[in-house]
N, CA, C and O atoms as CSV, one atom per row, in Angstrom:
chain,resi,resn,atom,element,x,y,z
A,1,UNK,N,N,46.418,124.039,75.944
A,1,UNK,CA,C,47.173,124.389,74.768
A,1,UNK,C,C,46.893,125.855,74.467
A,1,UNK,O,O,45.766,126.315,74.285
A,2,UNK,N,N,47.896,126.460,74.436
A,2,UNK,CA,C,48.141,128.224,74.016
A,2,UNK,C,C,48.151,127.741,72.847
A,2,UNK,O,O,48.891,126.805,72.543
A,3,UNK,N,N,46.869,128.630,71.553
A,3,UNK,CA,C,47.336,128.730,70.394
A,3,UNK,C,C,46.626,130.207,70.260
A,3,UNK,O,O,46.030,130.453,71.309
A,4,UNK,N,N,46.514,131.169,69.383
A,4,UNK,CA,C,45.933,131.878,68.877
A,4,UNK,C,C,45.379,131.775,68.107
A,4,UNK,O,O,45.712,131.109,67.126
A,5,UNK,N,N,44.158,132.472,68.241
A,5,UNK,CA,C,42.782,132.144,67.589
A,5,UNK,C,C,42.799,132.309,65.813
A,5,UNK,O,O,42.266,131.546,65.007
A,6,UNK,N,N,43.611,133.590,65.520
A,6,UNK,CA,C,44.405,133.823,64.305
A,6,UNK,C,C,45.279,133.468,63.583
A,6,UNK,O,O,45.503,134.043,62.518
A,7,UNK,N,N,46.278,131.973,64.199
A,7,UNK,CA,C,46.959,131.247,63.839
A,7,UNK,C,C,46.110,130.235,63.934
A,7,UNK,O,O,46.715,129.196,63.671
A,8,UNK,N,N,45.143,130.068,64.152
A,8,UNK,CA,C,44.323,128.313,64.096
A,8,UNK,C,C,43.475,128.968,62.274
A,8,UNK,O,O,43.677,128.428,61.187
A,9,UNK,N,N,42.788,129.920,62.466
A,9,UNK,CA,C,41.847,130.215,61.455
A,9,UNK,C,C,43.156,130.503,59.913
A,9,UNK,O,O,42.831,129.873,58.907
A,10,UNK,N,N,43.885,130.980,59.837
A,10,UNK,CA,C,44.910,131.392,59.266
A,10,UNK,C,C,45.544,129.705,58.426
A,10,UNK,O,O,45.795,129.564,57.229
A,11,UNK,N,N,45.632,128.880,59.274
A,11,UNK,CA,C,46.104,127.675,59.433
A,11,UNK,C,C,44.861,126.976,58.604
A,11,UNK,O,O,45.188,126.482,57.525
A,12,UNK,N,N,43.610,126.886,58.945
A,12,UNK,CA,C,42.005,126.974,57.809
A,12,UNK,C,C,42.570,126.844,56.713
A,12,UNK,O,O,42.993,125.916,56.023
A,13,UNK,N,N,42.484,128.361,56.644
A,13,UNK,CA,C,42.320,129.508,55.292
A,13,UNK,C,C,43.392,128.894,54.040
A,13,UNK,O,O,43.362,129.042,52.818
A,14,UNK,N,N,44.292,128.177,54.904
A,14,UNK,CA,C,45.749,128.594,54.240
A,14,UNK,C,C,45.861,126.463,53.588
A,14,UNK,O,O,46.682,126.123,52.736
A,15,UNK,N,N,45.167,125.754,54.050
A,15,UNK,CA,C,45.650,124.324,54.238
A,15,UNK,C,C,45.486,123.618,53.108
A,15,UNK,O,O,45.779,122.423,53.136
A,16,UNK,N,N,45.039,124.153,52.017
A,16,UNK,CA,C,44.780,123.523,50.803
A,16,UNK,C,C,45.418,124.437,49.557
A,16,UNK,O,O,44.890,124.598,48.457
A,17,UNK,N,N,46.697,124.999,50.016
A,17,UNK,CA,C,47.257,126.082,49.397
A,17,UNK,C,C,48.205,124.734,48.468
A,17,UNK,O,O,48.429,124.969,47.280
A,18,UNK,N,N,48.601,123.682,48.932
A,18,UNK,CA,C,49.202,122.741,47.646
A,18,UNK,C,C,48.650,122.529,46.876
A,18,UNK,O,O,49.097,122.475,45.730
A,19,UNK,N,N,46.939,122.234,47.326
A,19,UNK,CA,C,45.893,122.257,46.409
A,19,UNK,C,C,45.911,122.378,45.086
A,19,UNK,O,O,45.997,121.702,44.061
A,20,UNK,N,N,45.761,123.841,45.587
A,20,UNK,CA,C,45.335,125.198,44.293
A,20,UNK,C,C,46.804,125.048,43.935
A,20,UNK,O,O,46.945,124.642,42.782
A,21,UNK,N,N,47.649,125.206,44.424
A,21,UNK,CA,C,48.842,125.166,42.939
A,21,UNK,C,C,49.356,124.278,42.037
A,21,UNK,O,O,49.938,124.466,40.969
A,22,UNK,N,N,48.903,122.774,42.928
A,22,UNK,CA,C,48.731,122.003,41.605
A,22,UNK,C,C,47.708,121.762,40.998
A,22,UNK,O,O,47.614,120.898,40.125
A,23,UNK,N,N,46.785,122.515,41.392
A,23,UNK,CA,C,45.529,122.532,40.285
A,23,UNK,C,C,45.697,123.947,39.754
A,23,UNK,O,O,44.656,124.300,39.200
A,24,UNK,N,N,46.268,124.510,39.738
A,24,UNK,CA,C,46.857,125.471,38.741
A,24,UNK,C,C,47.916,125.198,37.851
A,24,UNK,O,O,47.959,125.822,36.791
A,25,UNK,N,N,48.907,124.233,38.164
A,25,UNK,CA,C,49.460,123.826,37.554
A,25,UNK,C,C,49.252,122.820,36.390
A,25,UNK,O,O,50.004,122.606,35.439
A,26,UNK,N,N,48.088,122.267,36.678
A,26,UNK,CA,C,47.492,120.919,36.229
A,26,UNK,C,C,46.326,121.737,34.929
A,26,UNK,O,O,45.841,121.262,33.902
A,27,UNK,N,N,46.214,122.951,35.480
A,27,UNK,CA,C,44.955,123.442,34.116
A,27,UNK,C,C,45.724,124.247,33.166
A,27,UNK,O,O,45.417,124.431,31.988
A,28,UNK,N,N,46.983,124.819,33.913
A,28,UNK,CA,C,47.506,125.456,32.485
A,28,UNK,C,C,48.354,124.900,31.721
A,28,UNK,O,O,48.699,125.285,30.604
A,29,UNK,N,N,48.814,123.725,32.460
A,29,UNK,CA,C,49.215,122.217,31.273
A,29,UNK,C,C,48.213,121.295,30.542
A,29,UNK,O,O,48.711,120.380,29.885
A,30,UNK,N,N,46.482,121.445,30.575
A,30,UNK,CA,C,45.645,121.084,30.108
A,30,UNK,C,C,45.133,122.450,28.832
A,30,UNK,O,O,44.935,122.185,27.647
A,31,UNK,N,N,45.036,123.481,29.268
A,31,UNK,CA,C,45.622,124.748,28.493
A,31,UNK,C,C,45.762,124.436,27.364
A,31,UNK,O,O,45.021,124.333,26.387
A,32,UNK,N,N,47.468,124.192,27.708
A,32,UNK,CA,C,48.710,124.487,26.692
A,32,UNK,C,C,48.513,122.978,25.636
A,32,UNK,O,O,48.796,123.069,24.442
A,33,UNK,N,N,48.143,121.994,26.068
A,33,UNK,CA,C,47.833,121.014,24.944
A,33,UNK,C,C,46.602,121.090,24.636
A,33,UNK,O,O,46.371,120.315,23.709
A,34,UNK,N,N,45.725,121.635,24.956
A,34,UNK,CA,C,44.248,121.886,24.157
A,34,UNK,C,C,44.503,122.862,22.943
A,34,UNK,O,O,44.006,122.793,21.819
A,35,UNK,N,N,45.422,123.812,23.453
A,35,UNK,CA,C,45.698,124.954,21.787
A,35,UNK,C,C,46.819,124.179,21.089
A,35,UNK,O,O,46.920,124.424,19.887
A,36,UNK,N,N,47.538,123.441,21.516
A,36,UNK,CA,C,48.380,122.620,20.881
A,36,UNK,C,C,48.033,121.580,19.794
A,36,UNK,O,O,48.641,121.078,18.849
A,37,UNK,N,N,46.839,121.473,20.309
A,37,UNK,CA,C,46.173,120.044,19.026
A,37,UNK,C,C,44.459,120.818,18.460
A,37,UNK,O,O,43.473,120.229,18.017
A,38,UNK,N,N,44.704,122.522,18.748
A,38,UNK,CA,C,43.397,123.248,18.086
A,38,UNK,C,C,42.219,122.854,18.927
A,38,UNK,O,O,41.161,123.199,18.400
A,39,UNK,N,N,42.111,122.370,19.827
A,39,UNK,CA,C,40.757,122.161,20.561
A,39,UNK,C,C,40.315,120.757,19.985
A,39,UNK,O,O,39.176,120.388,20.267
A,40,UNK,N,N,40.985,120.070,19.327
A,40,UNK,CA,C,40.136,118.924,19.185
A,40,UNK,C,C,39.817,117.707,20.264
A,40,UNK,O,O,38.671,117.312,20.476
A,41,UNK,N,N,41.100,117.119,20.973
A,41,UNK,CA,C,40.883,116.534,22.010
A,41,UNK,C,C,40.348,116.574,23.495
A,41,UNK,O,O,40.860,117.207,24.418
A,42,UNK,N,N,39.401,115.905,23.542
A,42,UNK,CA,C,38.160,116.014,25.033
A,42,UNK,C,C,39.039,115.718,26.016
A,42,UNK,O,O,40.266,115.815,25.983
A,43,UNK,N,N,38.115,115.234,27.171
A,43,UNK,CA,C,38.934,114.588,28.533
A,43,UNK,C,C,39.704,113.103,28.577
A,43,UNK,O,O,40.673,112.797,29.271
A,44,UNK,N,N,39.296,112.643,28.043
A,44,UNK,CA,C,39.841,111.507,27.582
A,44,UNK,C,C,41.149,111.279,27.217
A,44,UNK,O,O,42.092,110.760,27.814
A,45,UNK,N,N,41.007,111.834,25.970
A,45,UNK,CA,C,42.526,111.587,25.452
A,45,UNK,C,C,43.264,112.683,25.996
A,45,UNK,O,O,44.486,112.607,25.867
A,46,UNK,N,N,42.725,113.837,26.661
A,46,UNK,CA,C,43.493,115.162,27.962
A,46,UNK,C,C,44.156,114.317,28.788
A,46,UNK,O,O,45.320,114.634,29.033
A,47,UNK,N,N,43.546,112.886,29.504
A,47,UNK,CA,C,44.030,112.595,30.581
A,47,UNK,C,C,45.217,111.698,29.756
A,47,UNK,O,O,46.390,111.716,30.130
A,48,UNK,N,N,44.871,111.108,28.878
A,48,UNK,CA,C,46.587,110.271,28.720
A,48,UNK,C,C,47.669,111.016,28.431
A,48,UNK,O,O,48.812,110.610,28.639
A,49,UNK,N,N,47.321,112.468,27.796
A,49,UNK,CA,C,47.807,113.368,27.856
A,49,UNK,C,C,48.716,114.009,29.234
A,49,UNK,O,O,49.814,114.522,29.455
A,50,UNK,N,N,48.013,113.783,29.652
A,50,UNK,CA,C,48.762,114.656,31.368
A,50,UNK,C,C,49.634,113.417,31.720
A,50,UNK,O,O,50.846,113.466,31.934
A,51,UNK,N,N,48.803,112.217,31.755
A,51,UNK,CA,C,49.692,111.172,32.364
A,51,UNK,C,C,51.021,111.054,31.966
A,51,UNK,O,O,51.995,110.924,32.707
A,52,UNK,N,N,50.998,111.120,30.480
A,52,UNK,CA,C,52.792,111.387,29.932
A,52,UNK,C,C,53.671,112.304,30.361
A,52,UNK,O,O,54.878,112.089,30.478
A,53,UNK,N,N,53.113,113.346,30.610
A,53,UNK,CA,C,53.796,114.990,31.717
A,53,UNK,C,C,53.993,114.600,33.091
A,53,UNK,O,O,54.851,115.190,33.747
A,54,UNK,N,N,53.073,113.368,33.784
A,54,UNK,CA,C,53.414,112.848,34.917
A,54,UNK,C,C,52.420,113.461,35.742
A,54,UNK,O,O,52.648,113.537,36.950
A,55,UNK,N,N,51.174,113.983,35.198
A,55,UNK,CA,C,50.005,114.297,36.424
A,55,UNK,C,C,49.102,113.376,35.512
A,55,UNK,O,O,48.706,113.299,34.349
A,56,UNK,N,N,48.981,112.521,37.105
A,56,UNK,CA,C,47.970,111.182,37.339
A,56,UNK,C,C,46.772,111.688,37.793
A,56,UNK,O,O,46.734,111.683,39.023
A,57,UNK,N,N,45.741,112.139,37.248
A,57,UNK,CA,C,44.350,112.391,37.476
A,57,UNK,C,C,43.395,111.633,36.783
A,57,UNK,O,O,43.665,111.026,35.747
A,58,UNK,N,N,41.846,111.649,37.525
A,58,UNK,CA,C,41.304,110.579,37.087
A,58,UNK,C,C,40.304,111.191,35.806
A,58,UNK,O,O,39.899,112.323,36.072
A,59,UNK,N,N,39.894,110.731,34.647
A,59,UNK,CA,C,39.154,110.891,33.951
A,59,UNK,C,C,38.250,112.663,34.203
A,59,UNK,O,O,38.328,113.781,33.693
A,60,UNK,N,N,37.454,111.991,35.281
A,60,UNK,CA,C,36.207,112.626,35.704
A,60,UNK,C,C,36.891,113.907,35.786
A,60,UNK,O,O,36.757,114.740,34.890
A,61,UNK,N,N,38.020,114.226,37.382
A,61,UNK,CA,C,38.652,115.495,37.053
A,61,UNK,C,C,38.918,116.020,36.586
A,61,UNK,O,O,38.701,117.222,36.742
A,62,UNK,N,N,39.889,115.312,35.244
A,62,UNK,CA,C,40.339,116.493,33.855
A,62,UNK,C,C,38.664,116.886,33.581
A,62,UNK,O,O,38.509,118.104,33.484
A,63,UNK,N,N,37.472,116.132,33.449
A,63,UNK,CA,C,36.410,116.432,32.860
A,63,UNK,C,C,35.955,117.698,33.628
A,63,UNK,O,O,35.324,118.665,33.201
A,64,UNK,N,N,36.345,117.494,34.639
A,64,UNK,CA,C,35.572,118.930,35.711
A,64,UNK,C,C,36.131,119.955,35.469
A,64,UNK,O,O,35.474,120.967,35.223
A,65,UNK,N,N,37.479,119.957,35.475
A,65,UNK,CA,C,38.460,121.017,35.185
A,65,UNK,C,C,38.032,121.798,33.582
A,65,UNK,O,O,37.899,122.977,33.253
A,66,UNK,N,N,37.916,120.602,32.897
A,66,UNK,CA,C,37.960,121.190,31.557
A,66,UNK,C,C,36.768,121.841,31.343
A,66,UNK,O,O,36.909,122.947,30.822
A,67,UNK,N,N,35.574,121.487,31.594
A,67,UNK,CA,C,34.518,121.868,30.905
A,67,UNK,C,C,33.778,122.496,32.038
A,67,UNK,O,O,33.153,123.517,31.752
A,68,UNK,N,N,33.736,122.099,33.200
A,68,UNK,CA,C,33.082,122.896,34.218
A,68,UNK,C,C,33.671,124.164,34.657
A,68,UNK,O,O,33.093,125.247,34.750
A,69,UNK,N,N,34.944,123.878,34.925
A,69,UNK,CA,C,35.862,125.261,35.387
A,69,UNK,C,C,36.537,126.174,34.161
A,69,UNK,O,O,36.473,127.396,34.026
A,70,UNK,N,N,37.227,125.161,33.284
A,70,UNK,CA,C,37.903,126.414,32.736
A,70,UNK,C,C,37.063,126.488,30.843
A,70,UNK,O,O,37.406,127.253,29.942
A,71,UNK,N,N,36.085,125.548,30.796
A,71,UNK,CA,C,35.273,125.877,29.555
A,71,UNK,C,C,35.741,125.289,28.441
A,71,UNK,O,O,35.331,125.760,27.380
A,72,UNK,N,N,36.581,124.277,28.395
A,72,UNK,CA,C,37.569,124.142,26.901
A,72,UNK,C,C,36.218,122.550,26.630
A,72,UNK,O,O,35.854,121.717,27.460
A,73,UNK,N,N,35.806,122.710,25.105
A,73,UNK,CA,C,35.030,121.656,24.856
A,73,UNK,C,C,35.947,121.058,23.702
A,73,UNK,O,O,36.868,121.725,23.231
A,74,UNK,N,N,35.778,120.314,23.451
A,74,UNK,CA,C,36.326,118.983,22.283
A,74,UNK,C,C,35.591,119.284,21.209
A,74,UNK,O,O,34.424,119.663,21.304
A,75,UNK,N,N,36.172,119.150,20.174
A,75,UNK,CA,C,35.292,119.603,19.206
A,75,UNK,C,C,35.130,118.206,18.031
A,75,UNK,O,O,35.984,117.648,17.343
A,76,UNK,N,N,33.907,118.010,18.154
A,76,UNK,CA,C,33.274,116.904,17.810
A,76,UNK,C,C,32.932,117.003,16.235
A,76,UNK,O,O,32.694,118.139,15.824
A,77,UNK,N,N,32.871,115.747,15.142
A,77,UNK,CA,C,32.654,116.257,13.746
A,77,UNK,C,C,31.206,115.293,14.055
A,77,UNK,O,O,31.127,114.283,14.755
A,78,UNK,N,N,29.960,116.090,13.161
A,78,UNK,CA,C,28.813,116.105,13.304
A,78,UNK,C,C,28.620,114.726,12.396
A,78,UNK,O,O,29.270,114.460,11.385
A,79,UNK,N,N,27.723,114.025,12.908
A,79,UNK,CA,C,27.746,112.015,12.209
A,79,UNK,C,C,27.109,112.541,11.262
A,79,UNK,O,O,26.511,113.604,11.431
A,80,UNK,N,N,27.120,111.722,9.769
A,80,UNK,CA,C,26.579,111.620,8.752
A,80,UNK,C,C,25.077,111.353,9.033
A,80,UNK,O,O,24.998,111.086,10.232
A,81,UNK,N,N,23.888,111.309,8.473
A,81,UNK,CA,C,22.465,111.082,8.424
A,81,UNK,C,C,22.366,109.408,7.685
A,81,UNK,O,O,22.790,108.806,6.698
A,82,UNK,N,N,21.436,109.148,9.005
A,82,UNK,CA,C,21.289,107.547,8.464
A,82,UNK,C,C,20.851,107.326,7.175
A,82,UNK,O,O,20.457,108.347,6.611
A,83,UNK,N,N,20.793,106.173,6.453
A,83,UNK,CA,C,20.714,105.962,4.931
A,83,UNK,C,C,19.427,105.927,4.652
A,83,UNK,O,O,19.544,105.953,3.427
A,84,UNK,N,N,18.093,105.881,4.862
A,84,UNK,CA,C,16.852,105.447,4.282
A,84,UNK,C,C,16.866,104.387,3.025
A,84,UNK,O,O,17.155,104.471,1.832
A,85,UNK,N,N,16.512,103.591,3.698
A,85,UNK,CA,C,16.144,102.563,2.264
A,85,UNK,C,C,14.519,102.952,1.912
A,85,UNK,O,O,13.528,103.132,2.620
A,86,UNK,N,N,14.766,102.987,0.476
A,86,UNK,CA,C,13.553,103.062,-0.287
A,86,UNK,C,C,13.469,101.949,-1.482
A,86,UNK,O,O,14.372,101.198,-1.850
A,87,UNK,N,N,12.214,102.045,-1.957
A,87,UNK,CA,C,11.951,100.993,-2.942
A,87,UNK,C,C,12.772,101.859,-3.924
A,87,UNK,O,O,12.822,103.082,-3.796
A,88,UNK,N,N,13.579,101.019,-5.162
A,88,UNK,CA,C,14.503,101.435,-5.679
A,88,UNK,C,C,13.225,102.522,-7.290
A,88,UNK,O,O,12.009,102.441,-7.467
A,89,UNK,N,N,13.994,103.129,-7.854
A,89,UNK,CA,C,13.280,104.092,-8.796
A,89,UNK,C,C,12.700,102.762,-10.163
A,89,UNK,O,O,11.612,102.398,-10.608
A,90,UNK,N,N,13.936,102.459,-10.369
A,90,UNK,CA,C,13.671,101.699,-11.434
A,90,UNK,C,C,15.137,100.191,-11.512
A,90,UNK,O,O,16.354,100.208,-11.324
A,91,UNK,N,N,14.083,99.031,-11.904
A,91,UNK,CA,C,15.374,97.931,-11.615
A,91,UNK,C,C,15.024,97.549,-13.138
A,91,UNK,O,O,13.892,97.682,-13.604
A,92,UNK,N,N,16.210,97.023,-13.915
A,92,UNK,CA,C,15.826,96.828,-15.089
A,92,UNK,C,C,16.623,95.118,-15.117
A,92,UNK,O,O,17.607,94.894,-14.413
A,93,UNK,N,N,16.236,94.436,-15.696
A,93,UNK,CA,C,16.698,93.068,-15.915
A,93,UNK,C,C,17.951,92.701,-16.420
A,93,UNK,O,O,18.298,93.739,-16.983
A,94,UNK,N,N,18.877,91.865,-16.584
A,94,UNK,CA,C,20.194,91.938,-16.413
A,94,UNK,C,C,20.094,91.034,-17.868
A,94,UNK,O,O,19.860,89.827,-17.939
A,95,UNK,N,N,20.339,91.963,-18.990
A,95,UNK,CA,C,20.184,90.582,-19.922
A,95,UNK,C,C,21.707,90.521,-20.732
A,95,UNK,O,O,21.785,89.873,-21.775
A,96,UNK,N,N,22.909,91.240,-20.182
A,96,UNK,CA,C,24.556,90.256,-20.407
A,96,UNK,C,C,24.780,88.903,-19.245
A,96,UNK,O,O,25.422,87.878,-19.473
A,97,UNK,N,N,24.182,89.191,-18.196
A,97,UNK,CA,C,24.333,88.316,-17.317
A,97,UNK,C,C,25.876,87.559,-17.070
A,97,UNK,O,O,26.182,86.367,-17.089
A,98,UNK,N,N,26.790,88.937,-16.803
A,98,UNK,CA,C,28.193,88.821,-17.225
A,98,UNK,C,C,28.714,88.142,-18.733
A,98,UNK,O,O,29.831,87.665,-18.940
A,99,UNK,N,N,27.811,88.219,-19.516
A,99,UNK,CA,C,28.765,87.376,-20.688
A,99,UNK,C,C,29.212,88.913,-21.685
A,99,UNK,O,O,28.529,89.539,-22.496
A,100,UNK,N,N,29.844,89.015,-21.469
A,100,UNK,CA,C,30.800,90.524,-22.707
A,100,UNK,C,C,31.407,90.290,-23.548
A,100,UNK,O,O,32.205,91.115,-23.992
A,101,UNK,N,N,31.262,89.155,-24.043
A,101,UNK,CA,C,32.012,88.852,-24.869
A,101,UNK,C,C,31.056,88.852,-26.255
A,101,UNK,O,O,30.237,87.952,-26.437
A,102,UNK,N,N,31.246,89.975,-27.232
A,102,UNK,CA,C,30.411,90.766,-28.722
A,102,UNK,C,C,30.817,89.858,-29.887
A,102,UNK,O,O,32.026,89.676,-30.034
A,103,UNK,N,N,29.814,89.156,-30.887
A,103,UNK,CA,C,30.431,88.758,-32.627
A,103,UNK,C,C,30.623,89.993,-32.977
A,103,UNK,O,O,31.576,90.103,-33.749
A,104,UNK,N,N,30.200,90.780,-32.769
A,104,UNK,CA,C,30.035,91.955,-33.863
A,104,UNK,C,C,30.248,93.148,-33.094
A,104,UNK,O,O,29.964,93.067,-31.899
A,105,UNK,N,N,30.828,94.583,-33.667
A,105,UNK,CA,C,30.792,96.074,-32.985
A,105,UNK,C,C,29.063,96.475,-32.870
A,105,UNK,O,O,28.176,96.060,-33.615
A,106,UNK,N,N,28.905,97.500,-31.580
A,106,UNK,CA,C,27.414,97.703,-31.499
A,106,UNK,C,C,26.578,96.624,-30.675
A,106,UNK,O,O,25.640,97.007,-29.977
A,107,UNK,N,N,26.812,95.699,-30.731
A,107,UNK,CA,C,26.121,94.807,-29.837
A,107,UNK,C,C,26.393,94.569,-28.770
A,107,UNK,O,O,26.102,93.390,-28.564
A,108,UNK,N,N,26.746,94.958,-28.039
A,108,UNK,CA,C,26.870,95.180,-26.475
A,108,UNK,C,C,27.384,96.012,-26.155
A,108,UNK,O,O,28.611,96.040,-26.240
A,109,UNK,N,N,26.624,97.123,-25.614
A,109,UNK,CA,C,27.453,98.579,-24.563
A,109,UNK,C,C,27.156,98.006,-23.011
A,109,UNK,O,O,26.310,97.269,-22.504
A,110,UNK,N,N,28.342,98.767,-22.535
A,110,UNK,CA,C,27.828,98.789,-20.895
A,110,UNK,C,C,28.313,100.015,-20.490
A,110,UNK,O,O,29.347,100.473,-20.975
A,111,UNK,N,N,27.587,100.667,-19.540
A,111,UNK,CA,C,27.747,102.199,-19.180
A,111,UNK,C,C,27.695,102.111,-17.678
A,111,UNK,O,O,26.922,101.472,-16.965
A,112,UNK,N,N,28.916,103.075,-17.296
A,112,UNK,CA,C,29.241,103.238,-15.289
A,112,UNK,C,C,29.196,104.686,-15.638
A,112,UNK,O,O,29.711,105.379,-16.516
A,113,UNK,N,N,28.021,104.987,-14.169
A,113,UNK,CA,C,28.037,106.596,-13.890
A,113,UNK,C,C,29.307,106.265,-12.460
A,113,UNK,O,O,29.298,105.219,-11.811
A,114,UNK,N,N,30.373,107.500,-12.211
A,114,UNK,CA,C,30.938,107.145,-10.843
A,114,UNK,C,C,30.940,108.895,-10.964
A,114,UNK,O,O,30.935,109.750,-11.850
A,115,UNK,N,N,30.951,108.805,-9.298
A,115,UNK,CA,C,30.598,110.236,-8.965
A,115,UNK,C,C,31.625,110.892,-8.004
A,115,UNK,O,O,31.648,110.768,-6.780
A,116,UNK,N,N,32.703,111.812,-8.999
A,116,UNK,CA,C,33.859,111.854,-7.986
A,116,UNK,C,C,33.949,113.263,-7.066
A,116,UNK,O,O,33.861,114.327,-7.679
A,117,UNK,N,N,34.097,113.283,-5.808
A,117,UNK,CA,C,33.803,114.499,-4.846
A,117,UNK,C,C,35.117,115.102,-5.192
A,117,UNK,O,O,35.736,114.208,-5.769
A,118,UNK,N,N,35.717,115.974,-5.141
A,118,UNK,CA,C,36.550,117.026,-5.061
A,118,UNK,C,C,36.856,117.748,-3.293
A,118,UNK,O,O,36.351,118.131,-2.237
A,119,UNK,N,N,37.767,117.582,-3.873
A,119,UNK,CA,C,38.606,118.502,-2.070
A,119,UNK,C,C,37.636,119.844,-1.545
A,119,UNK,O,O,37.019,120.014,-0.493
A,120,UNK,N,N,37.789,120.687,-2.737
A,120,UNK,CA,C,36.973,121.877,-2.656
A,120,UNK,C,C,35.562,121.735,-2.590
A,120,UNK,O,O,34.821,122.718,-2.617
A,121,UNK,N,N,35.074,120.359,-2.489
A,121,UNK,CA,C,33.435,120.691,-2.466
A,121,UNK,C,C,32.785,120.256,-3.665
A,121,UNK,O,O,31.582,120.011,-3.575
A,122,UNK,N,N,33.433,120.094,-4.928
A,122,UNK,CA,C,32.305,120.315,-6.263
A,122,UNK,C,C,32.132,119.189,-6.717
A,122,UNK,O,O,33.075,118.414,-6.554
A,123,UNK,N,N,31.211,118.795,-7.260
A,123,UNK,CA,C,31.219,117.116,-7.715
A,123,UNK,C,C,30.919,117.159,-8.956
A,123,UNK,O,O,30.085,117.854,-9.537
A,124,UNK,N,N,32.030,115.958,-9.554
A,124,UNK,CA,C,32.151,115.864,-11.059
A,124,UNK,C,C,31.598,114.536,-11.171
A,124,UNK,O,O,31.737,113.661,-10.316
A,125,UNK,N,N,30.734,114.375,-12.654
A,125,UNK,CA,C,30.244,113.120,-13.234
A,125,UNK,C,C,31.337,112.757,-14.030
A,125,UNK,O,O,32.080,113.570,-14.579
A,126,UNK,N,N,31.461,111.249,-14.109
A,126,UNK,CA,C,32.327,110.460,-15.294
A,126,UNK,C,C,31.559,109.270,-15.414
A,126,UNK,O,O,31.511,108.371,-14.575
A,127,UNK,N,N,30.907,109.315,-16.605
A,127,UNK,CA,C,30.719,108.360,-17.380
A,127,UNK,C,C,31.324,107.578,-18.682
A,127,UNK,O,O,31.756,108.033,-19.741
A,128,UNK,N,N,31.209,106.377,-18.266
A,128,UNK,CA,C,32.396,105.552,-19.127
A,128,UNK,C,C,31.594,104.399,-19.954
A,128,UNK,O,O,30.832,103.637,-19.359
A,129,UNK,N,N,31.803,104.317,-21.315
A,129,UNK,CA,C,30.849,103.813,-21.925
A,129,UNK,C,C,31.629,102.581,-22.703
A,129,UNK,O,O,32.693,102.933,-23.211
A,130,UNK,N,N,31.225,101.016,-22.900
A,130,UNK,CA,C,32.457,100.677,-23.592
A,130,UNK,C,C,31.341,99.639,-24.181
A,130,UNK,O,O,30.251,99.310,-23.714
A,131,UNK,N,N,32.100,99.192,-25.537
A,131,UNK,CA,C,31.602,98.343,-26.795
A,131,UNK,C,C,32.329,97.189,-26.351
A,131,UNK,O,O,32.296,96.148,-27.008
């Protein structure tokens, strides 16, 4: 067999050239929906993502692509801090024992602290006091 040595190596060099263009194709459509939804979605929901565009890749790959090669991370909201139970400050004895029903004004209050958060951050007390 006549081949040249420069058409065999060339033929190498060159054989995974579908490769790279659909894995070029495949990261700047992983890209374009990562700034599309602000960086929030990981590999995961990337891949059901692609699958609807019609590139079938497996999990792991979008994962390689994304975070090994081209750097895009998911942006995760940080978990709340577990609750600690403690012995309570003070328990005081229950002496309506649901009965609310008063002969007289003054003889029975009941008082709710509720503690309402605000959008902006600031927290307001309301206390509600009733006869």
């Amino acid at each position: 067999m006549d081949i040249c040595p420069n058409a065999y190596y060339n033929y190498r060099k060159h054989r995974k050239a579908n490769y790279y263009t659909q894995k070029s194709k495949v990261q700047a459509q992983i890209r374009e929906i990562y700034h599309e939804h602000n960086g929030v979605d990981g590999y995961r929901s990337m891949t059901v993502y692609l699958a609807r565009k019609g590139f079938h890749y497996s999990p792991i790959t979008i994962h390689k692509y994304m975070n090994q090669e081209m750097g895009l991370y998911a942006i995760v909201r940080p978990k709340k801090p577990e609750y600690i139970h403690r012995k309570p400050h003070k328990v005081f004895e229950n002496k309506l024992a649901q009965n609310f029903t008063a002969e007289r004004a003054n003889q029975k209050w009941c008082t709710d602290f509720t503690y309402l958060f605000l959008k902006n951050g600031e927290v307001r007390y309301n206390c509600s006091i009733l006869d």
